[in-house]
C-alpha angles and dihedrals in degrees: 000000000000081000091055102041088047088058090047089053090043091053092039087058098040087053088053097046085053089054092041089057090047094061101044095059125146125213122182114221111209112212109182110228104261092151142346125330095245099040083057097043087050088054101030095048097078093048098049082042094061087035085060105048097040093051091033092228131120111260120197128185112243105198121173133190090246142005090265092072091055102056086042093047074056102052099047086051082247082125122041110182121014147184107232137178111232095267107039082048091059089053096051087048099048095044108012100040091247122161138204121247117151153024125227109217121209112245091239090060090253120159102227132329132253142248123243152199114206126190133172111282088229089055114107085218102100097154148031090257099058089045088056086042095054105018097116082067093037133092107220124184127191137198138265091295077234088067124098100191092036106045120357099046089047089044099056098033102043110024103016092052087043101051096234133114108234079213102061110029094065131090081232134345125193132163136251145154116274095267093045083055091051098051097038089062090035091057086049088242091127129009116220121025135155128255136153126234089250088059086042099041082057089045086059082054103046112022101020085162089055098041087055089066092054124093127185124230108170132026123194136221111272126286126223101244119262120282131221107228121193125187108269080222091074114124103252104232083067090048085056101056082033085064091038091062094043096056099047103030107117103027087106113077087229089055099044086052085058096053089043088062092059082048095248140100141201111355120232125216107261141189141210075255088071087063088060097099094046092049089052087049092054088047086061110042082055090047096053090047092046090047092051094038095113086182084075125093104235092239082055091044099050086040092062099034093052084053101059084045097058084049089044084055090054102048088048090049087054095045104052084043093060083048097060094050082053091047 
């Protein structure tokens, strides 16, 4: 009977300590570095705040100086759900086993964002044409090479289609955030760099006296929003209150006025698939510069080049596949 009663005990506390882990739980959140550390803690902190209490785990903000730290916080299960751009989120599901699992929505209901190239509003350069034109007298810089928006969009559309390296045209590139980018051209210490209208859209917020010396000279096609990617190793009891939070978070007024300072609203559920357009981006850009690199052998050119068709096909059969399922 003690014997019994002392397994019991031992079960019963056992049981506790288990509940007790549960619910001191630690997640690590991921935030890419669009702009400064503080700007993001002041927007971020009310959201991990409600994803805490709601999942009743210890969320912790997780910021690096660059993309980079993120996907490799990831990949070293240091973060365990983030908020990516497209591209930094392929590469935290191709090398941190990273998945997929929302949508963030613009608050406006718009489908996506868009790429820029900002320049002074005092500088005679109004178009791509006059930066390329110009660009051996003129300061560039470029975004995080993670960013979409930042870096790879600009790069096809603007230099790739063009046939020039961003990294070797100008007087001097270097690399920022988006709102490095903004300031710096702002503050007339470079004169063309890239940027995106939700970074643009928060500049109005936050600097208005700093967004009005921005113009803008180029405007890309539209990006896919951004998506939120957790590690497919997560225990699957906190998956579940994960997705809980996700699908209802937003339906409050004072929830939805927390999104819509991040400038979103309500997320969607999202997939790897969502990546697909980017990845295809990313297939051509390498394609252009594999095609006009004179250094390769031309068996070694058409090799390559017949390589990165056969993984183009197979991006467009997927996504019309996925078409035809939305149809």
């Amino acid at each position: 009977m003690i014997r019994r009663v002392g397994v019991s005990l031992f079960a019963l506390g056992m049981g506790a300590a288990a509940v007790q882990a549960q619910e001191s739980r630690e997640l690590n959140f991921g935030i890419i570095s669009t702009e400064s550390s503080q700007n993001l803690k002041t927007v971020w902190e009310p959201f991990l705040a409600d994803l805490s209490n709601k999942t009743g785990y210890k969320i912790k903000a997780f910021f690096a100086p660059d993309y980079a730290g993120i996907i490799q916080g990831m990949r070293f299960d240091k973060v365990d759900i983030a908020w990516y751009g497209n591209k930094s989120a392929i590469e935290a599901v191709d090398r941190a086993n990273g998945e997929v699992i929302y949508q963030t929505v613009d608050k406006d209901g718009k489908p996506g964002y868009w790429s820029l190239l900002v320049a002074h509003k005092d500088s005679k350069i109004n178009s791509v044409q006059d930066m390329l034109d110009n660009a051996k007298t003129l300061n560039f810089s470029n975004g995080d090479p993670n960013s979409t928006s930042g870096y790879l969009v600009p790069g096809y559309y603007v230099f790739a289609e063009n046939n020039v390296d961003a990294n070797k045209i100008f007087k001097r590139a270097v690399n920022g955030s988006h709102e490095v980018n903004a300031l710096s051209v702002a503050n007339k210490q470079v004169d063309v760099a890239t940027f995106n209208t939700e970074g643009l859209e928060r500049l109005n917020q936050t600097s208005p006296d700093k967004a009005a010396l921005l113009k803008v000279i180029w405007k890309s096609p539209l990006i896919p929003a951004d998506p939120i990617v957790w590690r497919k190793n997560l225990p699957d009891d906190v998956k579940a209150k994960l997705k809980a939070f996700f699908d209802s978070y937003g339906d409050k007024p004072e929830e939805l006025k927390v999104l819509n300072a991040l400038a979103w609203g309500k997320f969607k559920p999202s997939s790897n698939d969502q990546l697909l357009p980017i990845r295809q981006l990313e297939l051509f850009k390498k394609r252009s510069q594999i095609a006009g690199d004179s250094k390769l052998g031309e068996q070694d050119r058409k090799k390559q080049i017949a390589s990165l068709d056969e993984e183009l096909s197979k991006i467009s059969a997927r996504l019309k596949e996925i078409e035809g399922k939305n149809s």
